[in-house]
SEMITOR-539329 format. One record per residue: chain; residue number from 1; x, y, z of N, C-alpha, C, CB in turn. Coordinates in steps of 0.05 Angstrom, whole numbers. Each point is the difference from the previous one (the first is absolute). Glycine has a CB too. Layout:
residues N
   marnu   romi      npx      npy      npz     capx     capy     capz      cpx      cpy      cpz     cbpx     cbpy     cbpz
       A    NUM        X        Y        Z        X        Y        Z        X        Y        Z        X        Y        Z
...
This chain:
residues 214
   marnu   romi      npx      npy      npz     capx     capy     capz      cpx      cpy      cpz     cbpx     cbpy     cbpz
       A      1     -247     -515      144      -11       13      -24        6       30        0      -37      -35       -1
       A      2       38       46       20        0       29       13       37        4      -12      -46       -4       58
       A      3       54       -8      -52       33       -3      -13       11        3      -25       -1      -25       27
       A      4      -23        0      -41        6        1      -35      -17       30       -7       -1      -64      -16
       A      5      -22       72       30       -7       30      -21       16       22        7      -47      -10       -4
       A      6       59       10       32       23       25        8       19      -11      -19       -5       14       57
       A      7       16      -40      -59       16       -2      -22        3        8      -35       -1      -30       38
       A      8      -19       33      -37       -9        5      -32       -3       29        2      -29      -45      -14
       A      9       10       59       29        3       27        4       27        5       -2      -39        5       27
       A     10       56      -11      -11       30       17       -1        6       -8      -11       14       13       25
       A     11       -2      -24      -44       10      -11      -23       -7       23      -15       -3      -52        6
       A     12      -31       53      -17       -3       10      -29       -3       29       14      -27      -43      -36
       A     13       19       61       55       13       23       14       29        7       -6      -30      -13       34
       A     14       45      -10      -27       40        3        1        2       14      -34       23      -58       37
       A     15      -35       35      -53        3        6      -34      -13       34        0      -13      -63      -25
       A     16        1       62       24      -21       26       -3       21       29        2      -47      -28       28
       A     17       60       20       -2       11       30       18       22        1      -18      -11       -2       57
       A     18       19      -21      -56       33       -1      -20       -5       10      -25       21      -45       17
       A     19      -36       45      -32       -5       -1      -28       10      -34      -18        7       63        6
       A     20       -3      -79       10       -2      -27      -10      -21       -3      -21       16      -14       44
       A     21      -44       24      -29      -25        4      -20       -9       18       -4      -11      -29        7
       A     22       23       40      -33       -7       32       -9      -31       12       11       31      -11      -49
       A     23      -33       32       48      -27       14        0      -12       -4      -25       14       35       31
       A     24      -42      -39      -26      -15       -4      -34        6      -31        4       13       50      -40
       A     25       -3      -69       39        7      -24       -8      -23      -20       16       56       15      -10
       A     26      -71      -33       -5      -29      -14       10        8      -21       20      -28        4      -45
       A     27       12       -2       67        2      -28       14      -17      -20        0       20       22       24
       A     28      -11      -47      -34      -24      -25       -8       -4      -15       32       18      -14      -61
       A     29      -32        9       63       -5      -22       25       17      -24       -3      -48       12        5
       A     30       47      -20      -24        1      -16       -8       36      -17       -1      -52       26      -19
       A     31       55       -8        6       31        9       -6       18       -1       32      -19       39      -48
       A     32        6      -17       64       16        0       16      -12      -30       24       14       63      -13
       A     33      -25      -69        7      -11      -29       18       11      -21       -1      -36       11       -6
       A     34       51      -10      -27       11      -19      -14       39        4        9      -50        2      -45
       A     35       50       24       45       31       12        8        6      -17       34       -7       62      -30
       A     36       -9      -46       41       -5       -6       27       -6      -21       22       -5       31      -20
       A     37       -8      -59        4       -9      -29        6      -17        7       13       33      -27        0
       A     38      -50       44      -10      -30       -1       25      -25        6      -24       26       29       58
       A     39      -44      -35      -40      -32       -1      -11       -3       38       -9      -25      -51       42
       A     40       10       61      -56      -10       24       -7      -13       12       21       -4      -13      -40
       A     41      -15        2       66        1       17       16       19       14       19      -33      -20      -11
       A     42       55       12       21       19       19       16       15       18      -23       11      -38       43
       A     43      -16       35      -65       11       20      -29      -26       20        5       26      -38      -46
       A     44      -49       35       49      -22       13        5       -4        9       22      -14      -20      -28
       A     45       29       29       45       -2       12       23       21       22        3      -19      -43       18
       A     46       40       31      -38       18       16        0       -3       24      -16       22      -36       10
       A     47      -31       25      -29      -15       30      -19      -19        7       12        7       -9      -44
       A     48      -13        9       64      -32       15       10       17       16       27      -50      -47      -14
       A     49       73       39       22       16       21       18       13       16      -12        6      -26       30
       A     50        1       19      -58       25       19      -18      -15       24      -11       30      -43      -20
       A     51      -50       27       19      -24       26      -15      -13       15       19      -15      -26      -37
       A     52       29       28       67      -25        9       20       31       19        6      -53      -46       26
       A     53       72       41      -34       34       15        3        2       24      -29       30      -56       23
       A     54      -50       43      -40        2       18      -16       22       -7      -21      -19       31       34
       A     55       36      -53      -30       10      -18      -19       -7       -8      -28        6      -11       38
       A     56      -30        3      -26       -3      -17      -28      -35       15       -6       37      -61       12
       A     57      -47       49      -35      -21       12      -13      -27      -22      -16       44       39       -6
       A     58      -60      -45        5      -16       -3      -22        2       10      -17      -19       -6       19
       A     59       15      -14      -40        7       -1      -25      -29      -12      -12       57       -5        9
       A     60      -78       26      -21      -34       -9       -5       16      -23      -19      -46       52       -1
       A     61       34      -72        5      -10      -23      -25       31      -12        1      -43       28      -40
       A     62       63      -24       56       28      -17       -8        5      -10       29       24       31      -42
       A     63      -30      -11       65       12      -17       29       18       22       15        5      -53      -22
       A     64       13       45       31       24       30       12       15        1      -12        1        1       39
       A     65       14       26      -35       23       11      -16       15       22       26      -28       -2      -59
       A     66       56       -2       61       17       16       17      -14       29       -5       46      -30       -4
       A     67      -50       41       23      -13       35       -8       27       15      -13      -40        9       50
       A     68       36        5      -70       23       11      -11       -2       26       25       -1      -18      -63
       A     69       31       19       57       16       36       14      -18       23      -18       65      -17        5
       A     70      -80       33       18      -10       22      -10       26       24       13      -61      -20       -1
       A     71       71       37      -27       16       17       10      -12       25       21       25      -15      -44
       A     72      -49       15       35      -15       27       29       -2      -22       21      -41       42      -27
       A     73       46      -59       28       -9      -20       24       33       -4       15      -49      -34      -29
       A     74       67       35       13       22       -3        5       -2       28       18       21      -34      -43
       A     75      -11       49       33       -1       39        8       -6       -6       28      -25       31      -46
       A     76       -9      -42       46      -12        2       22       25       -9       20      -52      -10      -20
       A     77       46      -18       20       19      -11       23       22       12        4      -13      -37       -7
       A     78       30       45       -9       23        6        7        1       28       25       13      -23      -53
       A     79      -37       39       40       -5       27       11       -5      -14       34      -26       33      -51
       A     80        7      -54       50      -11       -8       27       26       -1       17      -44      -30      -16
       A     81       53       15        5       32      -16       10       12       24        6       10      -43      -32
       A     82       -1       65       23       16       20       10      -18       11       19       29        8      -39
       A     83      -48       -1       41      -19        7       29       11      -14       15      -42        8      -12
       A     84       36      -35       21      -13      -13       23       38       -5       13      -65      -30      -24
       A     85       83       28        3       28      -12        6       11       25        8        6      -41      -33
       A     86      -11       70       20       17       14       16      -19       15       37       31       12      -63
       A     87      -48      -24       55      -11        7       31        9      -15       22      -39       13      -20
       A     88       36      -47        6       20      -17       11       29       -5       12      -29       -3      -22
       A     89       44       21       11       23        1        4       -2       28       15       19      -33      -39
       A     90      -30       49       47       -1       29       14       -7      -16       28      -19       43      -42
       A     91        4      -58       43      -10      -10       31       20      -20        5      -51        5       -1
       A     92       69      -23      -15       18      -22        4       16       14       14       -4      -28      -35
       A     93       16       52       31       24       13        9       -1       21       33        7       -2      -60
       A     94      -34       -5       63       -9       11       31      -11      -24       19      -16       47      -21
       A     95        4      -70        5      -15      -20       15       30      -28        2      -65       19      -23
       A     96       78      -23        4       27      -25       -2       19        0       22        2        5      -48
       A     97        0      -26       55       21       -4       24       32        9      -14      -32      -45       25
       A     98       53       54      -17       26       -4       -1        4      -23      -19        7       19       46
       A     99      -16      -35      -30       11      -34      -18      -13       -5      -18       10      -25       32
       A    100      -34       26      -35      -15        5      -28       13       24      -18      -46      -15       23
       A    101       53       30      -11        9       16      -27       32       -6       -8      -37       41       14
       A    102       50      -53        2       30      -10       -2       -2      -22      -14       18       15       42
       A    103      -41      -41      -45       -6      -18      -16       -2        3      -26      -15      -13       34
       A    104        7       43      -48       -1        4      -22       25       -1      -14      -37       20       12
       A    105       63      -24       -4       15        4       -9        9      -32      -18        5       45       38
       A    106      -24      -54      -39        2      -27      -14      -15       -5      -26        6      -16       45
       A    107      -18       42      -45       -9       14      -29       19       10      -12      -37       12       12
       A    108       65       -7       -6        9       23      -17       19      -17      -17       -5       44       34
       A    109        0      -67      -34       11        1      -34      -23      -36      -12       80       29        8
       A    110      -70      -25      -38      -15      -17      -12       13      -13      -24      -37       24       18
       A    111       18      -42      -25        8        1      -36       -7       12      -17        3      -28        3
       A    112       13       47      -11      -10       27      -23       -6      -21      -25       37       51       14
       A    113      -25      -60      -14       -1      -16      -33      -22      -19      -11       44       -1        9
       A    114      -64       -7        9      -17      -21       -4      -20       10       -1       19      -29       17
       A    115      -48       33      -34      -25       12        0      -17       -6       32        1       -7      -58
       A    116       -7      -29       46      -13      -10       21       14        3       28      -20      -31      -34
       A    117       48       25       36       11        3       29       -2       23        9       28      -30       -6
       A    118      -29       58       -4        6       22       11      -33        9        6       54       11      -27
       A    119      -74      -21        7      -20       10        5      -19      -13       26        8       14      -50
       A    120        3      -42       52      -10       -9       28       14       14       24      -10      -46      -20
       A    121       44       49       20        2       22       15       -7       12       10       10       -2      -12
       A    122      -11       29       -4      -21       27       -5      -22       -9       25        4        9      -65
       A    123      -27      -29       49      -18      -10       15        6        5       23      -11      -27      -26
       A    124       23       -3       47       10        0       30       10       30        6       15      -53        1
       A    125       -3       78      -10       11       13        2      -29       21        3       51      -22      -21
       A    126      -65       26       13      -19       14        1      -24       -7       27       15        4      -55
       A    127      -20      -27       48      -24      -19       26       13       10       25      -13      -54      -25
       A    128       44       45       27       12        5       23        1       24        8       20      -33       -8
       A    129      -24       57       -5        4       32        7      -27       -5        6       37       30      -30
       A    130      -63      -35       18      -28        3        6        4      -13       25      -27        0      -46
       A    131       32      -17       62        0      -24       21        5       24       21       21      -52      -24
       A    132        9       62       26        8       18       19      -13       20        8       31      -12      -13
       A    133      -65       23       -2      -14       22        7      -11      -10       20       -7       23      -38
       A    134        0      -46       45      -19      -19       19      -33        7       -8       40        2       45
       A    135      -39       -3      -70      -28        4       -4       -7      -25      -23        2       58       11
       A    136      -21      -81        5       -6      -18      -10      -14        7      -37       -4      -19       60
       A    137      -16       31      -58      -14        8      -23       14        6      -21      -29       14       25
       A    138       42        5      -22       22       15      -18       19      -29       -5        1       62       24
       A    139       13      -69      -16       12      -23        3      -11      -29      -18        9       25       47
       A    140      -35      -29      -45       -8      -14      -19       -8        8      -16       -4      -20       18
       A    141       -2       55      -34       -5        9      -26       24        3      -11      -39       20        9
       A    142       56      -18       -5       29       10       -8       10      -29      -14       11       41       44
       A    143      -20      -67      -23        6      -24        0      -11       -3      -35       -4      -16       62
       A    144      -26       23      -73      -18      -10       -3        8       23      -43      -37      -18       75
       A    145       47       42      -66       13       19      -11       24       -9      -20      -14       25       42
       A    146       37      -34      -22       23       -3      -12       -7      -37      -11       35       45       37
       A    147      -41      -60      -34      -20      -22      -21       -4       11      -27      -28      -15       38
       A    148        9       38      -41       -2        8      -26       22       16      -12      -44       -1       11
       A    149       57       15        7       24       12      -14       23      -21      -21       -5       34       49
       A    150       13      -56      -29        4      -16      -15       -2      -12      -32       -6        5       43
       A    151      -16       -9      -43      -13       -1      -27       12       21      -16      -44      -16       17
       A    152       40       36        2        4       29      -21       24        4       -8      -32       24       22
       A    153       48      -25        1       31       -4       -4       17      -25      -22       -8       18       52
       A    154      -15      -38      -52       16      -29      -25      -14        7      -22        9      -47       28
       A    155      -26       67      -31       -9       12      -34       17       22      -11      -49       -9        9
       A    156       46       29       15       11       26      -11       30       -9        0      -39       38       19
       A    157       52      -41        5       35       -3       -3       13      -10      -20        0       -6       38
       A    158      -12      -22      -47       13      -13      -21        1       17      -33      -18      -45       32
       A    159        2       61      -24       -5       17      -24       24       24        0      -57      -11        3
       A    160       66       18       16       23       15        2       22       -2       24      -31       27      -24
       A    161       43      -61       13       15      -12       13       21       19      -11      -22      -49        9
       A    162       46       51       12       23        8       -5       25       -9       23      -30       38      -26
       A    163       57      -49       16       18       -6       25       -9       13       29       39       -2      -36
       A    164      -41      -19       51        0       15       33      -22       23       -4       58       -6       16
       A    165      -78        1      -24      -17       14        3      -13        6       28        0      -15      -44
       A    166       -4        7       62        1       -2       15       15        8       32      -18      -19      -41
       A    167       41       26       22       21       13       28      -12       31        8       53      -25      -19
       A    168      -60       45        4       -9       27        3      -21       -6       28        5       17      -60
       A    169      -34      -42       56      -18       -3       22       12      -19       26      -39        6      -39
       A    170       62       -2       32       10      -16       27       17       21       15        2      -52      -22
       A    171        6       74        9       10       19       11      -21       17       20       33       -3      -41
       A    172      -53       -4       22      -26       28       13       -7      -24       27      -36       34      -58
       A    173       40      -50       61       -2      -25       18       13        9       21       -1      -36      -30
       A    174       25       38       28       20        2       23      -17       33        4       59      -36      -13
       A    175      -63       47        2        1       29        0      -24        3       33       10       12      -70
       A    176      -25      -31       57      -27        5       12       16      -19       30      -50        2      -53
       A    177       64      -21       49        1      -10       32       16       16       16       -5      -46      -12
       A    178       28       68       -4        5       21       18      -23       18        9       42       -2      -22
       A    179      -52        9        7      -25       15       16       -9       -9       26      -15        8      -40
       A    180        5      -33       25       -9      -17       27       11        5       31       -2      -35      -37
       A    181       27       19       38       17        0       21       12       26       13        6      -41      -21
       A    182      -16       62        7       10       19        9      -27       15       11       45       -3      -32
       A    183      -61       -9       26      -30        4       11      -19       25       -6       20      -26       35
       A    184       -5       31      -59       -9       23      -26      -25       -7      -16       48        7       -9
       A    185      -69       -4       28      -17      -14      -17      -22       20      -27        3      -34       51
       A    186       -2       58      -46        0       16      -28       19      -11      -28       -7       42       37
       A    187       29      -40      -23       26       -2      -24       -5      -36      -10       46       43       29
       A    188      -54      -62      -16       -4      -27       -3      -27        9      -18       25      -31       48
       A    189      -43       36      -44      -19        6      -21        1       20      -32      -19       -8       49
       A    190       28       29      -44       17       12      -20       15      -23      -17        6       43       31
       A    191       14      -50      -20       13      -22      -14      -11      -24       -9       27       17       22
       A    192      -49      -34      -16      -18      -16        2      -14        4      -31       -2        3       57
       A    193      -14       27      -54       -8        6      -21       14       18      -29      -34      -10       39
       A    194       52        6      -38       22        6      -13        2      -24      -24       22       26       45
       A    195      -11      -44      -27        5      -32       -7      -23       -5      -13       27      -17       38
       A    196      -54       17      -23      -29      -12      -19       -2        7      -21      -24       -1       27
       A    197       33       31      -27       -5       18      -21       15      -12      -32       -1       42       44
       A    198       11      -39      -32       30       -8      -21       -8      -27      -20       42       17       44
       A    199      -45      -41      -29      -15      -21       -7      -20       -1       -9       18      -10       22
       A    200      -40       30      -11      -21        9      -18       -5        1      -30        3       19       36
       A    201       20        1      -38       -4       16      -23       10      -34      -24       16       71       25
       A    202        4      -75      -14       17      -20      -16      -26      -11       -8       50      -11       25
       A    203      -58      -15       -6      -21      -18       -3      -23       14      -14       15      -26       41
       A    204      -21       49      -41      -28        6       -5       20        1      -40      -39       38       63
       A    205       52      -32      -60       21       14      -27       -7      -29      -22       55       34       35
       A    206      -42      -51      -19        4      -30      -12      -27      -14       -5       45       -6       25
       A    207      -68       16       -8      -27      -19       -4      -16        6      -32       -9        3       60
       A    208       20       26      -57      -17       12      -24        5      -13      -24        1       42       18
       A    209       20      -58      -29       16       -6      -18       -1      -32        3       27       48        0
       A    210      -46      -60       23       -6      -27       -7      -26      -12      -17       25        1       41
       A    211      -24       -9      -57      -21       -9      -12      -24      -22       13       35       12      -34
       A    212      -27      -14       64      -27      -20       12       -5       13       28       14      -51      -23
       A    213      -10       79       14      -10       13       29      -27       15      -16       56       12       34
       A    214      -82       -6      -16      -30       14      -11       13       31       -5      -46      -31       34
């Protein structure tokens, strides 16, 4: 039983992050019980974790609804995210073995061309720099961080899709794993938040101009 509600949780979680199921858009019990071949309670457990993630929402007198993108909420995170990642990467570059930091080199290239492929990327590419500080905590907020970025990244990007959009943050990529390896860990942070920055502005640029963000 413990299987089918982790199953249903990730499932309607997976939709959520992707923008599969827009922000604002209602979730019936019902509906997804019927999607899913299961009874309404493991659908009801799942909205009671999504909503404890801050996912999803009450909806008085209708049931749940995906929590729409608040753009000061956006801001927030992003701001968090450049804290906690460039401190992260300042201790990676004093605390990382040789081989841990020679392993990064399997970051340095991607698919520029694909939204979803480059932004799961990104993802592993980020967790893995949090991983190398050896700091568990940080490590699972960052984990817990780049989840919502996600989201943020399949609302705002699509909105100012352009060829290889994407190659410019794969440069600041490599940029940052020279730092790394060279065990520059100021200049890996500098650069770090450079990159956030940059993405920032974009995403924060593109949210304003969606019509199902608060």
């Amino acid at each position: 039983m413990n299987l089918v509600r982790n199953r249903v949780y990730e499932m309607v979680r997976r939709d959520i992050l992707s923008c599969a199921i827009v922000p604002g858009s209602e979730l019936r019990e019902a509906d997804l019980a019927e999607r899913f071949g299961v009874s309404k309670s493991p659908v009801r457990d799942a909205m009671q974790k999504l909503e404890h993630e801050g996912l999803v929402e009450i909806e008085p007198r209708r049931g749940h609804r995906v929590r729409p993108v608040s753009v000061s909420d956006a801001a927030d995170l992003l701001e968090l995210r450049l804290i906690l990642e460039a401190a992260g990467v300042r201790k990676a570059a004093s605390v990382a073995s040789d081989a841990e930091l020679k392993d990064l080199d399997a970051f340095r290239n991607a698919d520029t061309a694909s939204i979803p492929l480059f932004t799961e990327y990104n993802r592993r590419f980020h967790c893995h720099l949090a991983s190398l500080s050896r700091n568990k905590r940080l490590c699972e907020e960052i984990g817990r961080m780049m989840d919502l970025y996600e989201r943020l990244c399949m609302l705002g990007l699509t909105v100012v899709r352009t060829h290889n959009q994407h190659v410019g943050p794969l440069h600041e990529h490599n940029d940052i794993i020279d730092a790394l390896q060279a065990r520059n860990g100021n200049a890996a942070a500098r650069m770090l938040r450079r990159h956030i920055g940059q993405s920032q502005e974009q995403i924060l640029r593109a949210l304003e101009s969606r019509p199902i963000v608060a």
